[in-house]
N, C-alpha and C positions, 0 to 999 in steps of 0.2 A: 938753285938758279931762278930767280927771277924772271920772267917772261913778259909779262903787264903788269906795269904801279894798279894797286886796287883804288878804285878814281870814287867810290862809295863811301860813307864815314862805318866805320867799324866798328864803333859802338866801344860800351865799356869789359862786355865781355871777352868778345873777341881782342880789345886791347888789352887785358889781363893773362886771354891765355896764348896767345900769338907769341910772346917772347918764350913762356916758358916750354911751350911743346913744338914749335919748329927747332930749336935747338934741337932738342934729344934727340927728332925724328934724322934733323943733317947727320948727329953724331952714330945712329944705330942702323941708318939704309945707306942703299946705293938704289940711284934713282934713275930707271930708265921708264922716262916717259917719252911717246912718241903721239904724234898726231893733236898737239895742243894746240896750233889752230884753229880746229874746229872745238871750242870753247867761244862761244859769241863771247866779245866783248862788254855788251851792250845786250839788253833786252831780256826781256821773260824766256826760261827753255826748262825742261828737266833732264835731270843726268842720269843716266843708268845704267847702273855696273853690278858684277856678277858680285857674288858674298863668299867669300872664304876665313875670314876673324871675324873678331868682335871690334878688331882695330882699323879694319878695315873704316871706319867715318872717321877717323883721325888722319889716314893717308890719302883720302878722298878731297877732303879740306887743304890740307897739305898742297894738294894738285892745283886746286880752284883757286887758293888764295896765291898760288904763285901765278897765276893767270889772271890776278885781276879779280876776281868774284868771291862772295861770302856765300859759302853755303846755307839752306836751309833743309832740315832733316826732315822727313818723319818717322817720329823717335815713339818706340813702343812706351804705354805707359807707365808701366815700372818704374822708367828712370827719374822719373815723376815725383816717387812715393819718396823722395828722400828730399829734406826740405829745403836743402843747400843747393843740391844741383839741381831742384827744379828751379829754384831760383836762378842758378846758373842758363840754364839752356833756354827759359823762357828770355833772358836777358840778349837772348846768341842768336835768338828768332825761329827756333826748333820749334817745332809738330806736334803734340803728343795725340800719341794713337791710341785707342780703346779696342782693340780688337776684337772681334767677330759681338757686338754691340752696337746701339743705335747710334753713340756716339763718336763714332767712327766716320760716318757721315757729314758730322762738324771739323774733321781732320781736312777730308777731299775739300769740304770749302775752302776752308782756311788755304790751303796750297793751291788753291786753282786761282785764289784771289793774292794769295803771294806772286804767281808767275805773272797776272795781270800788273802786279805794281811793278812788273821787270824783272822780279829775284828769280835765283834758280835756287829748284827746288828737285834736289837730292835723292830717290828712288831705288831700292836694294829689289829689284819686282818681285823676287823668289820668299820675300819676307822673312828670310831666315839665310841661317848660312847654308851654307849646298848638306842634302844628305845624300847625294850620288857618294858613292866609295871613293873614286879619287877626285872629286871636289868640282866637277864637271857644271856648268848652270844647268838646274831643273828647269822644270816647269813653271814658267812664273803668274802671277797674280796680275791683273786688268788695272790696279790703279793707277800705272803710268800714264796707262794708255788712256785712261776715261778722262785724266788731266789733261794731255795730250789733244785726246778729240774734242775736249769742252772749249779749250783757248785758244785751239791751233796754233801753239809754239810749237818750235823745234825740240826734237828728241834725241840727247847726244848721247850716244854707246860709249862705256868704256868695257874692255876687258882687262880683269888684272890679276894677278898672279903673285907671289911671294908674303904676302901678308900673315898666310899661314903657316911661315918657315919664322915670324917674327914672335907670332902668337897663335898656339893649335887652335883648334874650333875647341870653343866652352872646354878651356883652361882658365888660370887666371895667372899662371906664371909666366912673363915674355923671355924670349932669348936673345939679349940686345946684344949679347957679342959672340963672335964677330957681326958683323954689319950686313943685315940681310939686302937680298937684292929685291927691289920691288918695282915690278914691271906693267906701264898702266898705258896702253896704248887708247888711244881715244879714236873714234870712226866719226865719218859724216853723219850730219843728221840721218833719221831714220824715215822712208817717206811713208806717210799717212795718207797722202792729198787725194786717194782715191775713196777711201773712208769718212763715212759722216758720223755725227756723233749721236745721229739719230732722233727721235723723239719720244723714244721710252721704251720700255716692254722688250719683246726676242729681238726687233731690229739692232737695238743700240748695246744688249750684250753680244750678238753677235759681231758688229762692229770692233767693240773692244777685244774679245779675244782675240779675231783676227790680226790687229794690230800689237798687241801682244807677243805674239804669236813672231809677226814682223820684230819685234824690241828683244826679244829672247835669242832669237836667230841673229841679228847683229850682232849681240853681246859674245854668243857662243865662238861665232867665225871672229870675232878679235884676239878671244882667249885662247883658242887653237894657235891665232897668229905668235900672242904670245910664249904658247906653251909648246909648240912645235910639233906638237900631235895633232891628230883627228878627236873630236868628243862622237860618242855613243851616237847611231842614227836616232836613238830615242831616247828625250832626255827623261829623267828619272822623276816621275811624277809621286809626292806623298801620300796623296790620298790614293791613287791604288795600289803604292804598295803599304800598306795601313800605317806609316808617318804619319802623326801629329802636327799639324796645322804649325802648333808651336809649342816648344817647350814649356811651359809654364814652371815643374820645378825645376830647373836646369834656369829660366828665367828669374826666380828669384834667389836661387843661388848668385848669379852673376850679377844681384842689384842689392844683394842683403848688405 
């Protein structure tokens, strides 16, 4: 269901892959989404929502473009190495990320100066899909938030839920039938406005995490809403319990 005509031009990509992947996605979900109001219409914001697939920026997109808006990723750079779809995804206005590397740094610009020309710009903070046991949001990463505190745009939570009943975590086989249910509740922005973005050094990390900290904690109370449960008082941080930052071969299985 439609919600907002997308009032942006679409480009050739997203006019390539728009007819052929909204289809499958009508024909393989059931789609409760709730609180797509708060999707601005109009103007620069980031999105950010918990990780439970790999499919989960297929169903993300799904949401956004029925709301009017073209997403932009930040897409790890793997997906990169393959010369077709970086073709592709550069064509779709994606990110590519270098991870824990200097040029990584050219990623944050790139997206901070996306949301200044109005785009929204797409955010997984936990950078990987959840490694808590039952798939609860961890601990997430400050680059929402450093985006965030750099433009002061709005930060829009979503929690979501069934993506992993569509596609397990680092599988590569989906289970399109019957028709999973995917459940993506979106919250108000997130408030920052007592946070500055600093001027360097321990002030402006601590800034960020605290705000963070705020994006994690919305994320989590929507997915509870979602999921009907309570999450962990504490969420499941990788680095102390010695998780990997990120998969790397598990990453290039999933790009080989």
């Amino acid at each position: 269901m439609t919600v907002r005509k997308l009032q942006q031009p679409r480009g050739w990509a997203f006019s390539f892959a728009v007819p052929i992947v909204k289809p499958l996605l009508l024909a393989t979900t059931r789609r409760d989404w709730r609180g797509g109001e708060n999707i601005p219409a109009t103007g620069g914001f980031v999105l950010v929502l918990n990780h439970v697939s790999h499919v989960d920026p297929l169903l993300a997109a799904h949401l956004l473009y029925d709301h009017g808006r073209l997403p932009r990723y930040l897409a790890k750079s793997g997906l990169f190495k393959n010369r077709f779809l970086a073709f592709f995804l550069r064509g779709a206005g994606q990110i590519p990320v270098h991870r824990a590397t200097s040029s990584a740094i050219g990623a944050y610009d790139a997206a901070v100066e996306a949301v200044r020309r109005g785009e929204c710009v797409v955010v997984y903070p936990e950078g990987t899909i959840s490694r808590d046991p039952d798939l609860w949001p961890m601990r997430g990463k400050t680059g929402a938030a450093r985006i965030a505190l750099a433009t002061g745009c709005p930060v829009i939570p979503v929690g979501q839920w069934g993506a992993q009943d569509l596609l397990a975590p680092y599988t590569k086989k989906p289970r399109l039938f019957p028709p999973k249910k995917i459940s993506m509740h979106v919250g108000g922005p997130v408030d920052l406005s007592d946070l500055a973005a600093g001027s360097g050094g321990g002030a402006e990390a601590a800034a960020a995490q605290r705000a963070t900290d705020r994006i994690m904690a919305a994320i989590t109370a929507l997915v509870e809403q979602v999921r009907g449960e309570r999450a962990p008082a504490v969420r499941f941080d990788m680095r102390r319990q010695g998780a990997r930052a990120d998969d790397e071969s598990q990453d290039r299985k999933d790009t080989a």
